[in-house]
C-alpha positions in Angstrom: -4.8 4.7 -4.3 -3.6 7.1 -1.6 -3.8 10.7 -1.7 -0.2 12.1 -0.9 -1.4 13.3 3.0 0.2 16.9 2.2 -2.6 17.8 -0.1 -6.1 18.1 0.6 -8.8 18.1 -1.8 -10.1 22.1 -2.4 -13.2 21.4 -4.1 -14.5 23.9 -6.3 -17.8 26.3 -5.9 -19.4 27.3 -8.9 -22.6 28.9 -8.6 -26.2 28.5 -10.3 -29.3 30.1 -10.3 -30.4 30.4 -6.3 -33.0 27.9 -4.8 -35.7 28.5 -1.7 -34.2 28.5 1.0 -34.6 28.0 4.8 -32.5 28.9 7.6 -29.4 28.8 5.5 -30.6 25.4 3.7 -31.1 24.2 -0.1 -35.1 22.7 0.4 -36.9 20.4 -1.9 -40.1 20.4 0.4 -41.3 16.8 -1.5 -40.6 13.6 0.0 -37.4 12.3 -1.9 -37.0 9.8 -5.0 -33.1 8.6 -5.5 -32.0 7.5 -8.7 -29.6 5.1 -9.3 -28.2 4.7 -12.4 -26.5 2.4 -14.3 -22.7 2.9 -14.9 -21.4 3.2 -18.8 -17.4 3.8 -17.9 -15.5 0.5 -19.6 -14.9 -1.6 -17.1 -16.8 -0.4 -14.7 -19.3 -3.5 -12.9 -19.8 -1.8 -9.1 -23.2 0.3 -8.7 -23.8 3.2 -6.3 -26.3 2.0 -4.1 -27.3 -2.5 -3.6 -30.4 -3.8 -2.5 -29.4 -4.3 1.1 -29.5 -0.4 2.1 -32.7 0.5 0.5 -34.8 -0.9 3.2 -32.4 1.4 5.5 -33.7 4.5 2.9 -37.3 3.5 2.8 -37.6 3.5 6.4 -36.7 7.2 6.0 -39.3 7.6 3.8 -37.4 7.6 0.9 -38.2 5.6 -2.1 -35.6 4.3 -4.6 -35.8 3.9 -8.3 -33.2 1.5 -9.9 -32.0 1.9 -13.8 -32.9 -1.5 -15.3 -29.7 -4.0 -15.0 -27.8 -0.8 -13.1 -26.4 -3.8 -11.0 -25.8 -6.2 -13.3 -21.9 -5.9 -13.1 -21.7 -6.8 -9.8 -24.4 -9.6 -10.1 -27.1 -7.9 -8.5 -30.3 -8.6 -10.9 -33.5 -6.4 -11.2 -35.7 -8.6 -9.2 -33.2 -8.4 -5.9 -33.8 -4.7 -6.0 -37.3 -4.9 -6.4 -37.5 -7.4 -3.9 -36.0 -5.1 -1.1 -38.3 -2.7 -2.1 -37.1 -0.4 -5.2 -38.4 -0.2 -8.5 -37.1 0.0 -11.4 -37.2 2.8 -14.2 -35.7 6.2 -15.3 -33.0 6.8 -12.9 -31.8 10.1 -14.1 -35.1 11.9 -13.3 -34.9 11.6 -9.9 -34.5 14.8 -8.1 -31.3 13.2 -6.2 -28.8 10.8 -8.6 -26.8 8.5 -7.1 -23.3 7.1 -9.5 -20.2 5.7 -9.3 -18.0 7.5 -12.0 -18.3 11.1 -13.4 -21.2 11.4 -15.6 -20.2 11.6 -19.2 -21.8 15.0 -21.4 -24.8 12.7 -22.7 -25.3 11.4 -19.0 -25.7 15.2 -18.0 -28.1 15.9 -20.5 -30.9 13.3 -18.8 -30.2 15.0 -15.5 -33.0 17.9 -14.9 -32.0 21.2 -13.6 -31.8 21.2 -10.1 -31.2 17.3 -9.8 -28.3 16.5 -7.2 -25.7 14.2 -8.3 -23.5 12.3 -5.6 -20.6 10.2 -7.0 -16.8 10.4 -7.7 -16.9 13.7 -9.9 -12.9 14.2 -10.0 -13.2 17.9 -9.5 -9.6 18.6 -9.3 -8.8 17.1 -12.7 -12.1 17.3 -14.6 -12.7 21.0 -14.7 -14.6 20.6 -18.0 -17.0 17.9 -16.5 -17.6 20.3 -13.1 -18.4 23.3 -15.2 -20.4 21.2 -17.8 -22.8 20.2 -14.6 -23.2 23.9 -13.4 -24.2 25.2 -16.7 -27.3 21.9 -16.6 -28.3 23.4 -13.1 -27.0 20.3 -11.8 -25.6 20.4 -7.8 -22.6 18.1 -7.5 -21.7 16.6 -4.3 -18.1 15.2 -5.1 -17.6 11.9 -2.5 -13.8 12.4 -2.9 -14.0 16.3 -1.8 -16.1 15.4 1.6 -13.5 16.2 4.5 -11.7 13.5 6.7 -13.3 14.2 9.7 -14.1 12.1 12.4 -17.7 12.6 11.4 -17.6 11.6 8.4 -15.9 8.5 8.4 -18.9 6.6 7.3 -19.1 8.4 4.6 -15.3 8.1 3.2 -15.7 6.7 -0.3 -12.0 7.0 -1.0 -11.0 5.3 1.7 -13.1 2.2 1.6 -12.3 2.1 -2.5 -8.8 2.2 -1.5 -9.4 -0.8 0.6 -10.4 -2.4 -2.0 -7.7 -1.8 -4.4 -5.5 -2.5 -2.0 -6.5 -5.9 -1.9 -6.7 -6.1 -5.2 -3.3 -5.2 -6.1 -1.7 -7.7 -3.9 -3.4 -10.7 -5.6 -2.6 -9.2 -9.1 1.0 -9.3 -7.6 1.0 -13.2 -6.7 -0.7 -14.0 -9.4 2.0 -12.3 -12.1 5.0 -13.4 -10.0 6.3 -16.4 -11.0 7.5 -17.5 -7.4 5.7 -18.8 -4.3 4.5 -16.2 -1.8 4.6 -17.5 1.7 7.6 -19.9 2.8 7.2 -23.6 2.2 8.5 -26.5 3.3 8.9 -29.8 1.4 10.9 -33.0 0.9 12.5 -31.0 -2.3 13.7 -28.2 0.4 12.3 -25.3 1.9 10.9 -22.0 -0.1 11.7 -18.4 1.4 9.0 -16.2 1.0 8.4 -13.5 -1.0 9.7 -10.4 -0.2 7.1 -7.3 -0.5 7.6 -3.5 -0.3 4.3 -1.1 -0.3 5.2 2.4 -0.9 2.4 5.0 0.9 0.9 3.7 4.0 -2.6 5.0 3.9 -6.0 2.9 3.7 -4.6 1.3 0.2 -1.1 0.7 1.4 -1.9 -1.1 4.6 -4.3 -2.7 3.0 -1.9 -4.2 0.6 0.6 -4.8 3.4 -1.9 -6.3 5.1 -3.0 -8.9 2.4 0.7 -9.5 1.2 1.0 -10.2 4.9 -1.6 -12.8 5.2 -0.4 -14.5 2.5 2.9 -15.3 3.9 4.8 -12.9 1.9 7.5 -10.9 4.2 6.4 -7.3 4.0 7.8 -3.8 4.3 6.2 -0.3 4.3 7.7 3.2 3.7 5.8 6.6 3.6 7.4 10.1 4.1 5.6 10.2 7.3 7.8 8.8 9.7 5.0 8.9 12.0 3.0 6.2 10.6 5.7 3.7 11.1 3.1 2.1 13.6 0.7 1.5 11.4 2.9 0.0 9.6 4.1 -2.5 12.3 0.7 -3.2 13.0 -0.5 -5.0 10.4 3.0 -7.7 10.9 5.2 -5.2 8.3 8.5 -3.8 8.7 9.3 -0.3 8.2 12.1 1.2 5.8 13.7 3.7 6.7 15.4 6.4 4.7 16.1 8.9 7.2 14.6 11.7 5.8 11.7 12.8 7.4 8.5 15.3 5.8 6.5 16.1 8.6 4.4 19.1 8.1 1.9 21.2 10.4 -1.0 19.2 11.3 0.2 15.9 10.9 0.4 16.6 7.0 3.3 15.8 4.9 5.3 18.8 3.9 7.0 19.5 0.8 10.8 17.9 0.3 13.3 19.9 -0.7 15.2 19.2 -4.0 18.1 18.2 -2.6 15.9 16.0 0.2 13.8 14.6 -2.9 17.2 13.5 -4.8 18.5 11.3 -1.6 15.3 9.9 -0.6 15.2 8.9 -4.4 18.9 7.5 -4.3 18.0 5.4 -1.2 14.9 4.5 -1.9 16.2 3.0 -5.5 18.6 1.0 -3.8 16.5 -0.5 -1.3 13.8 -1.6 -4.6 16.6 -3.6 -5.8 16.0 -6.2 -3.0 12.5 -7.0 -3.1 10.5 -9.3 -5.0 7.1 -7.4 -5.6 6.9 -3.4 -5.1 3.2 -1.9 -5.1 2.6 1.9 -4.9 0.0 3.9 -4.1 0.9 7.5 -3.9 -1.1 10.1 -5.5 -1.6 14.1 -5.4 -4.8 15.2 -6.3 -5.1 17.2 -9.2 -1.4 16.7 -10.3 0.8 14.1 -11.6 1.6 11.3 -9.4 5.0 11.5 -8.0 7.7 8.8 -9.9 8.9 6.8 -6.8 10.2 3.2 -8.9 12.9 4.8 -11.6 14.0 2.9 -14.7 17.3 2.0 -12.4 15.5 0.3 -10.1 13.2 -1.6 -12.2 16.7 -2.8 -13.7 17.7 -3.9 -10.4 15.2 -6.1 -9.0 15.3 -9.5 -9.1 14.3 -11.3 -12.5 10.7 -12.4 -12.6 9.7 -9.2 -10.0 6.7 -7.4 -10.6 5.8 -3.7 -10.0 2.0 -3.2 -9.3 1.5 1.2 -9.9 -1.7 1.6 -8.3 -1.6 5.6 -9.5 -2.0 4.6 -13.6 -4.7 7.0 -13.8 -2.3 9.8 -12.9 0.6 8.6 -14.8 2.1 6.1 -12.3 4.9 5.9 -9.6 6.7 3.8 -11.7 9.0 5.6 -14.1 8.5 2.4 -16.8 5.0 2.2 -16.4 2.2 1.8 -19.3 -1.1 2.9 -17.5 -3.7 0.0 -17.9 -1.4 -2.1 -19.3 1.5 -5.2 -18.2 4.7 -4.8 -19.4 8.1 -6.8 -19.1 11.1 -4.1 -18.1 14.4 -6.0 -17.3 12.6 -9.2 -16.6 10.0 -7.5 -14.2 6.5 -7.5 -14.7 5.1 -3.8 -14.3 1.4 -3.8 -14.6 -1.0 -0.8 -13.9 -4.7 -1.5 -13.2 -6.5 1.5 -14.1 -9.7 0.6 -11.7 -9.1 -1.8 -9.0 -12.5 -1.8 -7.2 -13.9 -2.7 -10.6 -12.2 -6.1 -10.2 -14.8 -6.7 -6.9 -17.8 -4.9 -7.6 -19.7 -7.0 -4.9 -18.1 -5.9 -1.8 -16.8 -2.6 -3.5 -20.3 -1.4 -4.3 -21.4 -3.0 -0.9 -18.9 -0.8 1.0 -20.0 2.5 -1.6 -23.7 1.7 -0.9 -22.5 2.2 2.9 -20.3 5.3 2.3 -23.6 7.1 0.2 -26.2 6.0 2.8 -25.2 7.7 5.4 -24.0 11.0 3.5 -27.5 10.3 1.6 -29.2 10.3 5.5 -27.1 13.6 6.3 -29.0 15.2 3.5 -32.6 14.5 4.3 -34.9 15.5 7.3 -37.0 13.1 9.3 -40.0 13.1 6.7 -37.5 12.3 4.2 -37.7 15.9 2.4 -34.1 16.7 1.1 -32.5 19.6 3.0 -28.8 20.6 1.7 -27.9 22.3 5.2 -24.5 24.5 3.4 -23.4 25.4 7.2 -22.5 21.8 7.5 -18.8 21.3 6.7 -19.7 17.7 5.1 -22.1 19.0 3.1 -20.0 22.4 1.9 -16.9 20.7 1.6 -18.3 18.1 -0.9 -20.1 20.4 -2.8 -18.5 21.1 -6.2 -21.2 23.1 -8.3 -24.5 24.5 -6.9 -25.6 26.2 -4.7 -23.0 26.4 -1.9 -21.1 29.2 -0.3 -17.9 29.2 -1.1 -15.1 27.8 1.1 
């Protein structure tokens, strides 16, 4: 689940009823409680924060209070929280919430005015839910609008999610397609392998490639980016190229130009029709994800091929596609997992607790009092209602 590089996320500010402040800084001058709560989405097992990290918060001076069976999905029981230190009990009171998914309108309503909320709040696409948590008095810190910036890389939710799905995705792939993937040789004669094309090579696409990789499939990358044709070829892929570049200003893609989009969608079609397994992953915040895999080239692949769209939530990459469903197109299997991590909420909400730690550390001083420094780009640029300056 790779955001199209050409876009970045412009989160937006909407303002509340001022708090104290200090030198430029949103204070709560009380030593610091985080809630973590426990997620309702369907389907949804990780948890935002795992017993692990909270001796990492307590030494901080931060205490921790766990929704009972909050990490029950990823098979993480009361008693290992309370164990590491936490306790359990009402979550949503805290005066800083920690989730996974956007809070749903009765989820809101248990959070008090002036509580901060970290989590994926899709602020691009959920305009309703963002100005739903201004008018509680609720500051939002949106983990997908935090910038990619070398100094916050510990903090980049998105991309260690998209790790995850990208792993995901490929063993979805081998387990729907009904052929071997690595090569193998027997007395009965020798099996090629499978042949694997990953369209987007960010964190979820080398990922993928990656995986298909060590599982002895023979694998090929694209991306618009020419310049990420190494990082393709470093994780044992090939590279397909379509001759037509999109390089922007500042290492972003740019926009093609219709008559670019039409050949790059001609050649890419045509190369589709030779692979085995095809998994996407491109997607534009805030907008429709962009149809890479037409109806003509689902028709064309081999029988028995399988399509994994990684961008169901935004309508998919795949022109055939039935978000959260498997379907059977020409005799390939096109399946589109609506929430990959989900499938590995250990690790997933291991890597998450990681990502929220450190953003969690960013916020507090060294007495463990929350201080919500808005002349800090991490903190501005993830900030999606409260108390911010705008950006």
């Amino acid at each position: 689940m790779d955001q199209a590089p050409g876009h970045r996320l412009s989160p937006l500010v909407v303002r509340v009823a001022p708090a104290p402040r200090q030198g430029g800084r949103q204070v709560v001058d009380v030593p610091l409680t985080i809630g973590v709560v426990k997620e309702s989405r369907p389907g949804e097992r990780r948890v935002a924060m795992v017993p692990k990290a909270v001796p990492r918060l307590a030494r901080n001076g931060i205490r921790v209070v766990v929704e009972a069976g909050a990490g029950s999905g990823a098979a993480l029981s009361d008693e290992a929280y309370t164990e590491a230190g936490a306790e359990i009990g009402d979550a949503w009171k805290a005066p800083l919430v920690l989730k996974v998914t956007p809070p749903t309108r009765e989820e809101i309503a248990k959070l008090d005015k002036g509580t901060v909320l970290i989590g994926f709040l899709n602020p691009l696409s959920d305009v309703d839910g963002v100005k739903a948590l201004a008018d509680a008095g609720v500051t939002g810190l949106a983990v997908e609008s935090i910038p990619r910036i070398s100094r916050a890389q510990a903090m980049d939710a998105l991309s260690s999610q998209s790790s995850v799905a990208g792993y995901r995705a490929v063993l979805r792939a081998a387990d729907r397609l009904p052929r071997f993937f690595p090569m193998l040789t027997s007395a009965a004669g020798t099996v090629p392998p499978a042949e694997v094309l990953v369209l987007g090579a960010g964190v979820a696409g080398l990922q993928a490639l990656a995986t298909a990789r060590r599982l002895g499939a023979r694998t090929t990358g694209y991306d618009v980016r020419p310049e990420v044709a190494e990082q393709v070829k470093s994780v044992g892929a090939q590279w397909l190229d379509l001759g037509i570049e999109a390089v922007g200003e500042g290492g972003y893609a740019r926009e093609l130009t219709e008559e670019e989009r039409a050949e790059q969608q001609r050649r890419l079609t045509e190369a589709i029709t030779k692979f085995d397994v095809v998994v996407t992953t491109a997607l534009v915040p805030g907008r429709k994800a962009p149809t890479l895999v037409t109806a003509a080239a689902v028709e064309g692949m081999p029988a028995g091929g399988v399509i994994v769209d990684m961008a169901g939530e935004s309508g998919g990459n795949c022109e055939l596609t039935e978000p959260g469903t498997d379907v059977v197109r020409h005799g390939v299997t096109i399946t589109s997992p609506l929430n990959l991590p989900a499938d590995m909420p250990a690790h997933a909400s291991e890597l998450y607790a990681r990502n929220l730690t450190e953003l969690v550390e960013l916020l507090v001083d060294d007495e463990g009092k929350l201080h919500l420094d808005f002349s800090d780009e991490i903190i501005a640029g993830a900030c999606v209602t409260g108390r911010g300056e705008e950006s």
